[in-house]
C-alpha positions, 0 to 999 in steps of 0.5 A: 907168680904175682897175683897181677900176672895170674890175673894177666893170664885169666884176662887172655884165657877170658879173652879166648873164651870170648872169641870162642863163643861168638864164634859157636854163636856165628856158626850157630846162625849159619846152621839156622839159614840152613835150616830155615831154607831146607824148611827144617826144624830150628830146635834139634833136641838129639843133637843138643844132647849129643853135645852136651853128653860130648863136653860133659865127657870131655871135662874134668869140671861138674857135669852139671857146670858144663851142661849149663854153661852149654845149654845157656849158649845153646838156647842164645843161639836160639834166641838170636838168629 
């Protein structure tokens, strides 16, 4: 296959992947509401480590990759409610 076509393919696959975190992010805020209205802690540290310990699980990538990639998305959420 051309080196354009691969190319082609990784912008689609970007593309997804995008998507995918605005819409974790979106979701995210949505929690956050929720939290806010009920008077619950914002920040859950189970519940971020039951995530991370769930897609390190599901990869075949560096555990310390994917954690990070998580962890980095995880404290954006935080920060931008």
């Amino acid at each position: 296959m051309p080196i354009e076509q691969l190319r082609e393919k990784i912008d689609k696959v970007d593309a997804r992947i995008l998507d995918a975190v605005e819409e974790r992010v979106d979701l995210a805020r949505k929690i956050g509401a929720v939290k806010r209205k009920k008077g619950l802690p914002i920040v859950d540290q189970e519940r971020e480590q039951k995530v991370l310990s769930n897609m390190t699980g599901k990869t075949k990538l560096n555990k310390q990759f994917v954690k990070q990639i998580f962890r980095d998305i995880m404290e954006y959420c935080r920060e931008n409610e």
